[in-house]
N, CA, C and O atoms as CSV, one atom per row, in Angstrom:
chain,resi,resn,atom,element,x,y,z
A,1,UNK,N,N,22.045,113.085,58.224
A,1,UNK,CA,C,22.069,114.114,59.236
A,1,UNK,C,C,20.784,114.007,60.048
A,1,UNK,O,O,19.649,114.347,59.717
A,2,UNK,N,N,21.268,113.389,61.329
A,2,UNK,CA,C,19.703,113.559,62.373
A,2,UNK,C,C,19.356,114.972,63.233
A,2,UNK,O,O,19.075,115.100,64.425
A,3,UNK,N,N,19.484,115.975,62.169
A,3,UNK,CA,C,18.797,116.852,62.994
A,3,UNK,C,C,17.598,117.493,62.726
A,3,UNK,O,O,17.470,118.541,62.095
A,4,UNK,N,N,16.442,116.603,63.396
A,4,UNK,CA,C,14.967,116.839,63.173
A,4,UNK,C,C,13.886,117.947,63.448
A,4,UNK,O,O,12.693,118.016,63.152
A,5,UNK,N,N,15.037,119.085,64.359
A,5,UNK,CA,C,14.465,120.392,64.320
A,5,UNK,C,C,14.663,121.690,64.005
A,5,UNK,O,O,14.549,122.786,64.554
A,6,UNK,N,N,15.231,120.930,62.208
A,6,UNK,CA,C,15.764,122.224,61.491
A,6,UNK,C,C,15.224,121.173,60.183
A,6,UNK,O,O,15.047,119.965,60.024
A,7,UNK,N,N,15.074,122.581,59.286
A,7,UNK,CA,C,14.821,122.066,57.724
A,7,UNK,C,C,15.579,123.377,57.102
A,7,UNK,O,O,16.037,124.416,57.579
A,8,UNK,N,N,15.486,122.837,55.873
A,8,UNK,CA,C,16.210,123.810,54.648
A,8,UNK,C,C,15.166,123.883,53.634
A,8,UNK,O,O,14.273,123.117,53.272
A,9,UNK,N,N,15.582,125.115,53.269
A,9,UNK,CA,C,14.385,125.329,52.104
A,9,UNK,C,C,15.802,124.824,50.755
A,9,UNK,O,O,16.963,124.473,50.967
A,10,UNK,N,N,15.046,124.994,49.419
A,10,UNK,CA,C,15.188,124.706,48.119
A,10,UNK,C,C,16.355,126.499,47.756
A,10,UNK,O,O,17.244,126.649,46.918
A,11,UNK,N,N,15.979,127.193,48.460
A,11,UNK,CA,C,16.654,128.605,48.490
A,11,UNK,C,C,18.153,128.732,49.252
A,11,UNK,O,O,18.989,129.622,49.090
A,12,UNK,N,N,18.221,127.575,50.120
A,12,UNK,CA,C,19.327,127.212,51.191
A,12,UNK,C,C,19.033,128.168,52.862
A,12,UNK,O,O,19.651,128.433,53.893
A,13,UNK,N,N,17.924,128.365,52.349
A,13,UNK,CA,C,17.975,128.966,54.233
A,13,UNK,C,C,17.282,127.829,55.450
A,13,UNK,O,O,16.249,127.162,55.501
A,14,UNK,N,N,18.043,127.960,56.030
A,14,UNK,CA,C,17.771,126.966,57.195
A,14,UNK,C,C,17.188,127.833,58.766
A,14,UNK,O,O,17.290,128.870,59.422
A,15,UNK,N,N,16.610,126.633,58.711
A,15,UNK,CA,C,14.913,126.913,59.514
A,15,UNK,C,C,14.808,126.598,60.549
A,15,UNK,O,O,14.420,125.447,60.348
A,16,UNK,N,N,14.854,126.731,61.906
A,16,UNK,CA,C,14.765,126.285,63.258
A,16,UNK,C,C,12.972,126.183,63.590
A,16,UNK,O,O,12.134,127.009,63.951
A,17,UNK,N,N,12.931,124.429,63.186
A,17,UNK,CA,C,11.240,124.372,63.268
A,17,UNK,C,C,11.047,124.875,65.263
A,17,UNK,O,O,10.344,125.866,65.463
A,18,UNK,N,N,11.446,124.423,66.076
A,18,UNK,CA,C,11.249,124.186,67.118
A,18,UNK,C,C,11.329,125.970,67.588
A,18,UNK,O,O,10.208,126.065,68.089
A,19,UNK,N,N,11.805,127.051,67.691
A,19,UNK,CA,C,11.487,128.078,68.002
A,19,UNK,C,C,11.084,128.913,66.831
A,19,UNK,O,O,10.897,130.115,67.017
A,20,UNK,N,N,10.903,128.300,65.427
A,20,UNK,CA,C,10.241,129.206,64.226
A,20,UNK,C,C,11.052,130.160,63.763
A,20,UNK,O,O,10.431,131.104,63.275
A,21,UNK,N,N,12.246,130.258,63.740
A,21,UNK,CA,C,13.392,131.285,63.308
A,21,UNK,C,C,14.214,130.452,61.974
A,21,UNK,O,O,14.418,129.255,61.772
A,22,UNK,N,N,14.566,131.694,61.196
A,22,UNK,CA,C,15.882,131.080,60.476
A,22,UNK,C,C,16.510,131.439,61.070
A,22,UNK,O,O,16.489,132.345,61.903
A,23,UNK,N,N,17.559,130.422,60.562
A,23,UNK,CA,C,19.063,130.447,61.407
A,23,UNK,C,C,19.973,131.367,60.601
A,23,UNK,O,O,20.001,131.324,59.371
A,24,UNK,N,N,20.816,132.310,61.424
A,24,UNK,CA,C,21.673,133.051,60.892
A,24,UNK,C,C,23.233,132.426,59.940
A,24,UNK,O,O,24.190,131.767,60.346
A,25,UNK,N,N,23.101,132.658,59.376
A,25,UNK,CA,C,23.890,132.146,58.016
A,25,UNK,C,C,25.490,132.823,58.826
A,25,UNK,O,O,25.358,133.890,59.426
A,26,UNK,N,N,26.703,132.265,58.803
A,26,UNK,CA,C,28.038,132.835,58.932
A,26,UNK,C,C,28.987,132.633,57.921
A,26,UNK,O,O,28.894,131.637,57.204
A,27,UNK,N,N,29.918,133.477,57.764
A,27,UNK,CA,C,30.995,132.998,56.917
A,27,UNK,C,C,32.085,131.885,56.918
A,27,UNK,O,O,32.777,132.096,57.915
A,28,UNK,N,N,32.462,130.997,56.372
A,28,UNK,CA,C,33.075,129.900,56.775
A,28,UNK,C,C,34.410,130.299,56.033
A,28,UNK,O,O,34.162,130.858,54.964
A,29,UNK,N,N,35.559,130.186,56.263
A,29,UNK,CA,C,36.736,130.143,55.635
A,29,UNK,C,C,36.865,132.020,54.824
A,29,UNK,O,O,36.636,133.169,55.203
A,30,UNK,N,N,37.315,131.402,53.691
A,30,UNK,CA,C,38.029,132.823,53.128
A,30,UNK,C,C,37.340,132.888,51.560
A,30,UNK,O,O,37.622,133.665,50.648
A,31,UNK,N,N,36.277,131.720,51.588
A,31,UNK,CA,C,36.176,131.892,49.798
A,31,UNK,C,C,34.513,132.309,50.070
A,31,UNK,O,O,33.853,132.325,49.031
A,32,UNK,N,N,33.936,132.567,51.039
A,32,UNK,CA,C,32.321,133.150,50.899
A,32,UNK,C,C,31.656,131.771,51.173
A,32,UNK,O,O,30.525,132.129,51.502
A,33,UNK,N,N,31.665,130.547,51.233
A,33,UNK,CA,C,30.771,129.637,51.916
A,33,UNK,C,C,30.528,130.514,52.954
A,33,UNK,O,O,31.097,131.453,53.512
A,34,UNK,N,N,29.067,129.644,53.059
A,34,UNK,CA,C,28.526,130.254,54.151
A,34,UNK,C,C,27.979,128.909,55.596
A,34,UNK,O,O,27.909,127.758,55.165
A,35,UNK,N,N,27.739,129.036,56.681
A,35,UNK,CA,C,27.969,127.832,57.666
A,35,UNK,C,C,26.344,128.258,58.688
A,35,UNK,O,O,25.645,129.270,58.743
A,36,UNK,N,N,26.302,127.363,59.136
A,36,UNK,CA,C,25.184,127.907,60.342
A,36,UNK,C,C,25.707,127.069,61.960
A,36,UNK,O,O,26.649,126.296,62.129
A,37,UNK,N,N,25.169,127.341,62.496
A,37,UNK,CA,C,25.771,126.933,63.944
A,37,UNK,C,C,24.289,125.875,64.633
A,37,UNK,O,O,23.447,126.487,65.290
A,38,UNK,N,N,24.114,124.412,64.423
A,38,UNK,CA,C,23.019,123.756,64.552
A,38,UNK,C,C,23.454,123.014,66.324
A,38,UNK,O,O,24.430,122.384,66.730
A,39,UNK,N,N,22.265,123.459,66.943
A,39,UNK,CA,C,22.280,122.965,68.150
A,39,UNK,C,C,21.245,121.817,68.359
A,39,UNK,O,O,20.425,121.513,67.492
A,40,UNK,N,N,21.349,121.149,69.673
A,40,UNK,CA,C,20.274,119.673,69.985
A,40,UNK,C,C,20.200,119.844,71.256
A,40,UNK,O,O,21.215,120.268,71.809
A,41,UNK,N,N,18.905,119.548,72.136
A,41,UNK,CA,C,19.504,118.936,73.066
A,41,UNK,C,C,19.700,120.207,74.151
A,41,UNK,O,O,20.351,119.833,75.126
A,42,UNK,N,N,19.343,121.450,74.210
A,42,UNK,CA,C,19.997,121.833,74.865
A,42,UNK,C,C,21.476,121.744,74.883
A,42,UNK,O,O,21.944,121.772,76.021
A,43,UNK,N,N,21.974,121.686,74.323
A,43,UNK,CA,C,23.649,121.419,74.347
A,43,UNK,C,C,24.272,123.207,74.382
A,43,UNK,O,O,23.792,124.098,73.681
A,44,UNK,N,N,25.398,123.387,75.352
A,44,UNK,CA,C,26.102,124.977,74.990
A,44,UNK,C,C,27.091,124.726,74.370
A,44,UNK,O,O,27.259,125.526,73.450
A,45,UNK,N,N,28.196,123.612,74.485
A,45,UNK,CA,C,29.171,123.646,74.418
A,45,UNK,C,C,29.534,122.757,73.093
A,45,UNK,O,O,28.691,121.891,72.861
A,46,UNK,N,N,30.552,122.808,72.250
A,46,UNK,CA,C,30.411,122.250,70.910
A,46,UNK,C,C,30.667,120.742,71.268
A,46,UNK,O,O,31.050,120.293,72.349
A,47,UNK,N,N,30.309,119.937,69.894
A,47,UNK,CA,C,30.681,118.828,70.636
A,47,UNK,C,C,29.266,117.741,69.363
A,47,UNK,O,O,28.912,118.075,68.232
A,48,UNK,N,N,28.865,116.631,70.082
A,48,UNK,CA,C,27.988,115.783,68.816
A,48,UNK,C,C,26.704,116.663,68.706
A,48,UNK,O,O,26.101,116.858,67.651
A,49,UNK,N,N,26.308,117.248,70.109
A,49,UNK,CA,C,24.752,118.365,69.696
A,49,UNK,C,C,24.697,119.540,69.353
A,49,UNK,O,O,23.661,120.204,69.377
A,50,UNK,N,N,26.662,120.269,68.707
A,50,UNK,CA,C,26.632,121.714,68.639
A,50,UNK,C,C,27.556,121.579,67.596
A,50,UNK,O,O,28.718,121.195,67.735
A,51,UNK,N,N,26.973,121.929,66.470
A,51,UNK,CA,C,27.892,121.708,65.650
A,51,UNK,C,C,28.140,122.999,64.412
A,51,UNK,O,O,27.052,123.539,64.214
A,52,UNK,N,N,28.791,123.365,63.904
A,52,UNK,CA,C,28.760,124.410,62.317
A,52,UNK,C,C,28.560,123.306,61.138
A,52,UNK,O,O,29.026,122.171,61.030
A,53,UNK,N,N,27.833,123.937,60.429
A,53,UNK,CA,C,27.349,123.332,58.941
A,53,UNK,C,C,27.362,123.793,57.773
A,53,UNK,O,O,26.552,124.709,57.629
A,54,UNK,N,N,28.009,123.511,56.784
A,54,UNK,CA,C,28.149,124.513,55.569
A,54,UNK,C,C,26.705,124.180,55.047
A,54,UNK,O,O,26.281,123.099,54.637
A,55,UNK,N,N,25.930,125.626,55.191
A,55,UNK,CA,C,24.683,124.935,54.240
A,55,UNK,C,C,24.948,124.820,52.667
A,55,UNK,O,O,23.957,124.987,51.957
A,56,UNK,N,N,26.035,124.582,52.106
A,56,UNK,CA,C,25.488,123.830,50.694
A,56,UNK,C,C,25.198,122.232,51.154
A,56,UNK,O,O,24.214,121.506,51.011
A,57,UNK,N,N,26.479,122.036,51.755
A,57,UNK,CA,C,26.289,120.212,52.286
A,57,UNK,C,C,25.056,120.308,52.820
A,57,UNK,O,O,24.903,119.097,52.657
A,58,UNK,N,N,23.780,120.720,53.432
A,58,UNK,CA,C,22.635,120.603,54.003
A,58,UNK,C,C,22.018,120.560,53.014
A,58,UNK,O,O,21.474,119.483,52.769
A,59,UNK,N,N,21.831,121.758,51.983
A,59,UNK,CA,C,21.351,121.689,50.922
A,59,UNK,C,C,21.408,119.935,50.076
A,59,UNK,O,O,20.641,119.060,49.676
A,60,UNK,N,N,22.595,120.183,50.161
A,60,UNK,CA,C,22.770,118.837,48.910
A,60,UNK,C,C,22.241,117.240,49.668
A,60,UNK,O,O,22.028,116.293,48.911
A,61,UNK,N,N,22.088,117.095,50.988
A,61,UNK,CA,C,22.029,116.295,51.976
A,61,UNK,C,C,19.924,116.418,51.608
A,61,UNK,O,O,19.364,115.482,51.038
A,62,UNK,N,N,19.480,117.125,51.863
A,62,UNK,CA,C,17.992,117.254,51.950
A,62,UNK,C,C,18.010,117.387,50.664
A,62,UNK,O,O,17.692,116.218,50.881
A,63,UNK,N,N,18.046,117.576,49.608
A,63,UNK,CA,C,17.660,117.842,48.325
A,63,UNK,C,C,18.469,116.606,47.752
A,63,UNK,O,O,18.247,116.730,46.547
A,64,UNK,N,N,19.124,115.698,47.865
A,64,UNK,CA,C,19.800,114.530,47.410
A,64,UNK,C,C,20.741,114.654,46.416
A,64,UNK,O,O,20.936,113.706,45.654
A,65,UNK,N,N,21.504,115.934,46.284
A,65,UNK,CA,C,22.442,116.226,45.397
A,65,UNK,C,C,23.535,115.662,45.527
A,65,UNK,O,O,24.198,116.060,46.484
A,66,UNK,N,N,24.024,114.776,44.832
A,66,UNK,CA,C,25.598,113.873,45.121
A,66,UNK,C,C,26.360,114.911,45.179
A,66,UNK,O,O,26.355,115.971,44.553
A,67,UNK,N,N,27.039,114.480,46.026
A,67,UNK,CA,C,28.142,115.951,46.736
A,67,UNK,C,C,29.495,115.410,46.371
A,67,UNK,O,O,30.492,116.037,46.728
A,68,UNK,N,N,29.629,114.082,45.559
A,68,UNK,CA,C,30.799,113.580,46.101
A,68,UNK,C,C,31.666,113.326,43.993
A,68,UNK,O,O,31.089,113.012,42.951
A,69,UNK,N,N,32.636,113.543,44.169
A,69,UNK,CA,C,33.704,113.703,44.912
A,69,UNK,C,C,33.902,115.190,45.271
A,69,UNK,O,O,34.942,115.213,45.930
A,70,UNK,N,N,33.348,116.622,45.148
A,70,UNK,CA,C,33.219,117.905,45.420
A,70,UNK,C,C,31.806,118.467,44.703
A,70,UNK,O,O,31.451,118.125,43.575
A,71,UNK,N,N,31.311,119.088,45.284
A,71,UNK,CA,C,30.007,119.900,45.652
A,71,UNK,C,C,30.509,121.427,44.977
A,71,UNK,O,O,31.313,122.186,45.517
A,72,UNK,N,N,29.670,121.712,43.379
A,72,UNK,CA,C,30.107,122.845,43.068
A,72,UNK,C,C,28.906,123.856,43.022
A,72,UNK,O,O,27.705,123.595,42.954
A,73,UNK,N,N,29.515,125.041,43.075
A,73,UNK,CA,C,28.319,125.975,42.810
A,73,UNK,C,C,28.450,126.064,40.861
A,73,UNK,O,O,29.248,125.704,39.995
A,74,UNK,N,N,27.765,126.431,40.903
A,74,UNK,CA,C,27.691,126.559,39.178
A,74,UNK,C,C,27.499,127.655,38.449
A,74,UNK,O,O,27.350,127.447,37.245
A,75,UNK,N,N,27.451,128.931,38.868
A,75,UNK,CA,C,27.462,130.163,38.916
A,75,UNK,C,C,28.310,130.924,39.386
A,75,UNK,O,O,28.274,132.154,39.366
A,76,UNK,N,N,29.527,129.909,40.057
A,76,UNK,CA,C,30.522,130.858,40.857
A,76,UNK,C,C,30.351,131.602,42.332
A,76,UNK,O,O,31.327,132.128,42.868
A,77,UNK,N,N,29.325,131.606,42.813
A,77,UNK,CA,C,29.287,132.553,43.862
A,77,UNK,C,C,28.897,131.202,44.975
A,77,UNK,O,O,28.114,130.252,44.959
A,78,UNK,N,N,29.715,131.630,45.713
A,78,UNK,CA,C,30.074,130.728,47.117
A,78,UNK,C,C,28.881,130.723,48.099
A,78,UNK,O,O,28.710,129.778,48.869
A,79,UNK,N,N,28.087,131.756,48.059
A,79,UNK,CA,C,27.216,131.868,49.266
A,79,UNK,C,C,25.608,131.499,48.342
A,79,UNK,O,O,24.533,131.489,48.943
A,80,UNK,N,N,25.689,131.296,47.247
A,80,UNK,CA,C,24.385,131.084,46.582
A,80,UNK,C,C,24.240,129.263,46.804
A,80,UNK,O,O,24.856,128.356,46.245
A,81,UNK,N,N,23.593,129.241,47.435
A,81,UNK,CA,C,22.826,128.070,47.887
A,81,UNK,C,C,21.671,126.925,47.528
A,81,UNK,O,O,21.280,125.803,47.849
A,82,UNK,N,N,21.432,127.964,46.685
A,82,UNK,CA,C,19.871,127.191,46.378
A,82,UNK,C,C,20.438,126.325,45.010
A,82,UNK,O,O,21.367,126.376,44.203
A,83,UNK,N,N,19.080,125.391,45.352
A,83,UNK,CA,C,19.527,123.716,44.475
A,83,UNK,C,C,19.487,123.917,43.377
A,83,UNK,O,O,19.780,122.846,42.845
A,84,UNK,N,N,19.316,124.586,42.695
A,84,UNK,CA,C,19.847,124.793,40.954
A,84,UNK,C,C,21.221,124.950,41.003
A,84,UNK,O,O,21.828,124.312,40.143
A,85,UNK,N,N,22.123,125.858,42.037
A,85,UNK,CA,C,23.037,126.379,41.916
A,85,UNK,C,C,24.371,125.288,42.673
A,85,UNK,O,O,25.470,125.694,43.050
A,86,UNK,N,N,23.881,123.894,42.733
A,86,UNK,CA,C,24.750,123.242,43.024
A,86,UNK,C,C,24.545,121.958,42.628
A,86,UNK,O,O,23.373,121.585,42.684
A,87,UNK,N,N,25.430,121.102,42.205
A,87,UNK,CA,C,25.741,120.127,41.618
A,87,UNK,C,C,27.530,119.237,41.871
A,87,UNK,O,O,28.613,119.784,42.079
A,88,UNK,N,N,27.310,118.211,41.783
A,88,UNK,CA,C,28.733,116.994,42.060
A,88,UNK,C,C,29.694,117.684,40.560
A,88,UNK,O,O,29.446,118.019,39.401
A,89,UNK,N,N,30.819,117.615,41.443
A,89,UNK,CA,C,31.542,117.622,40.018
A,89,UNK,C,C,33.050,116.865,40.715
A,89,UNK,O,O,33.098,116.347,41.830
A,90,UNK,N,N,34.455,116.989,39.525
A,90,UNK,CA,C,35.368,116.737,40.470
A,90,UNK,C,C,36.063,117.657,40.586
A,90,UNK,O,O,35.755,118.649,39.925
A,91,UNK,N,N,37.677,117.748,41.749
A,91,UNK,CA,C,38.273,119.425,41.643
A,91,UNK,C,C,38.521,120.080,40.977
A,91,UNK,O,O,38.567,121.279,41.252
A,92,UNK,N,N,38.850,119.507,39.552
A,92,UNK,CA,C,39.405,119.971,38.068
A,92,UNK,C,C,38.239,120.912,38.269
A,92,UNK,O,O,38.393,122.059,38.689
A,93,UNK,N,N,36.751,120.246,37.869
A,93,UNK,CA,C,36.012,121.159,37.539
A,93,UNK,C,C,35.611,122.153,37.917
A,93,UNK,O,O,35.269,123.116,37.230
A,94,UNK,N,N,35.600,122.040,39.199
A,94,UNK,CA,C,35.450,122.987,40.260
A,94,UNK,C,C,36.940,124.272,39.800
A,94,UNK,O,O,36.847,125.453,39.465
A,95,UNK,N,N,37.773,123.688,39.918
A,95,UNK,CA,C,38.717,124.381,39.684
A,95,UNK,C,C,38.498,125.644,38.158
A,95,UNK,O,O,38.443,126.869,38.041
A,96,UNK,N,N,38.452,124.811,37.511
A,96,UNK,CA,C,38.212,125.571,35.823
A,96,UNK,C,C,36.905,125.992,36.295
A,96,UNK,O,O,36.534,126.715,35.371
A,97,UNK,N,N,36.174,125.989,36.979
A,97,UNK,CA,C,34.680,126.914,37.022
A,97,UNK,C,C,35.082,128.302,37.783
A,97,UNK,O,O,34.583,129.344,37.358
A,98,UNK,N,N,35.910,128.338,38.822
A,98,UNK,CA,C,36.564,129.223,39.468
A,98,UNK,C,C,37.510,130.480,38.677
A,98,UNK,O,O,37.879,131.639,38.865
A,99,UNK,N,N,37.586,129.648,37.922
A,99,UNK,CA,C,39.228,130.534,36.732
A,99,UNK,C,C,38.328,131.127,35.664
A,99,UNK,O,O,38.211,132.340,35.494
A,100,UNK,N,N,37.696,130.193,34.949
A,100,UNK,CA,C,36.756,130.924,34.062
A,100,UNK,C,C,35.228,132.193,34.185
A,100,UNK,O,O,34.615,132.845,33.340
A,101,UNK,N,N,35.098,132.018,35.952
A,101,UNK,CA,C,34.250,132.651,36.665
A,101,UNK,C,C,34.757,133.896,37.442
A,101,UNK,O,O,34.040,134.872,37.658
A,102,UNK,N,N,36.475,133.752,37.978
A,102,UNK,CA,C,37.005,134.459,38.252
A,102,UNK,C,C,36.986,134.635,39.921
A,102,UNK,O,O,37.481,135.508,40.633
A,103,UNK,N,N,36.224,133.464,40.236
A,103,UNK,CA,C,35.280,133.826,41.761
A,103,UNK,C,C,36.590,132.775,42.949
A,103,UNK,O,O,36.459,132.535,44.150
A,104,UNK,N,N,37.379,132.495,42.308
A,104,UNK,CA,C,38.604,131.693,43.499
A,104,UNK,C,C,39.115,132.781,44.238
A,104,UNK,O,O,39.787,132.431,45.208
A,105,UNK,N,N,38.997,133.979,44.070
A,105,UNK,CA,C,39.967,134.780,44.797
A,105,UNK,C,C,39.167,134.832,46.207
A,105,UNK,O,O,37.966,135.027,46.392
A,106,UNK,N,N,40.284,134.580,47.214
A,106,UNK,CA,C,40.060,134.859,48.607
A,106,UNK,C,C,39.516,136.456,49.167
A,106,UNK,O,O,40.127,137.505,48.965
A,107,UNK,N,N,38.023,136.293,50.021
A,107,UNK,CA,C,37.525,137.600,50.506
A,107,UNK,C,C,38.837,138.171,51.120
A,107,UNK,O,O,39.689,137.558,51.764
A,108,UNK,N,N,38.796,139.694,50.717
A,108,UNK,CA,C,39.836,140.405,51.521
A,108,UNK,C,C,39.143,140.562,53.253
A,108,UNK,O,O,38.088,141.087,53.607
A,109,UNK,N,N,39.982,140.031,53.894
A,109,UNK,CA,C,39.895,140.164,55.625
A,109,UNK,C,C,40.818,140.636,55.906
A,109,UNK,O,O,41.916,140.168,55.602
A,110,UNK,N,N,40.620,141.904,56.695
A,110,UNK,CA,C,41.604,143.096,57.313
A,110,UNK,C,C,42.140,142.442,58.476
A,110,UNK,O,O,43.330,142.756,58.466
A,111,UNK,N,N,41.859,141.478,59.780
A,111,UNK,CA,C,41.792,140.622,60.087
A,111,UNK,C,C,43.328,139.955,60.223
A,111,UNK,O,O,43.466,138.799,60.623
């Protein structure tokens, strides 16, 4: 990922070096990931310099956590970010971490 004017902390919050702000965290989908909206370039419009990012993949990307074949939280909770709380596994596991955690159920959106 070449984007050189943002960092992530070890906590998962992401950092806009170039105006000194964190970046506001959004909800991605229906299970509590959480996404940020990374710009370049002056860019408005989406596209290669405007993009959404799930910060665990940032996380796991700067902290070198093999993401592959699925990127789990390990505690169950979708929006907890920080690098203890994520690790490679495969869907099974992911799956049975969800059931035994209880945390698969989709946020209710009125929506």
């Amino acid at each position: 990922m070449d984007w050189n004017d943002f960092s992530v902390s070890s906590w998962g919050r992401v950092y806009n070096q170039k105006c000194g702000r964190l970046m506001r965290p959004w909800p991605k989908g229906d299970y509590g990931h959480l996404k940020v909206a990374l710009r370049r370039n002056g860019e408005q419009k989406r596209g290669e310099d405007f993009k959404d990012y799930a910060i665990h993949r940032i996380v796991a990307a700067a902290f070198n956590i093999p993401s592959e074949p699925e990127l789990r939280h390990v505690n169950g909770i979708s929006w907890d970010n920080t690098v203890e709380n994520l690790v490679a596994g495969t869907s099974r596991e992911n799956h049975e971490d969800m059931v035994k955690q209880g945390s698969g159920l989709r946020r209710h959106n009125p929506d």
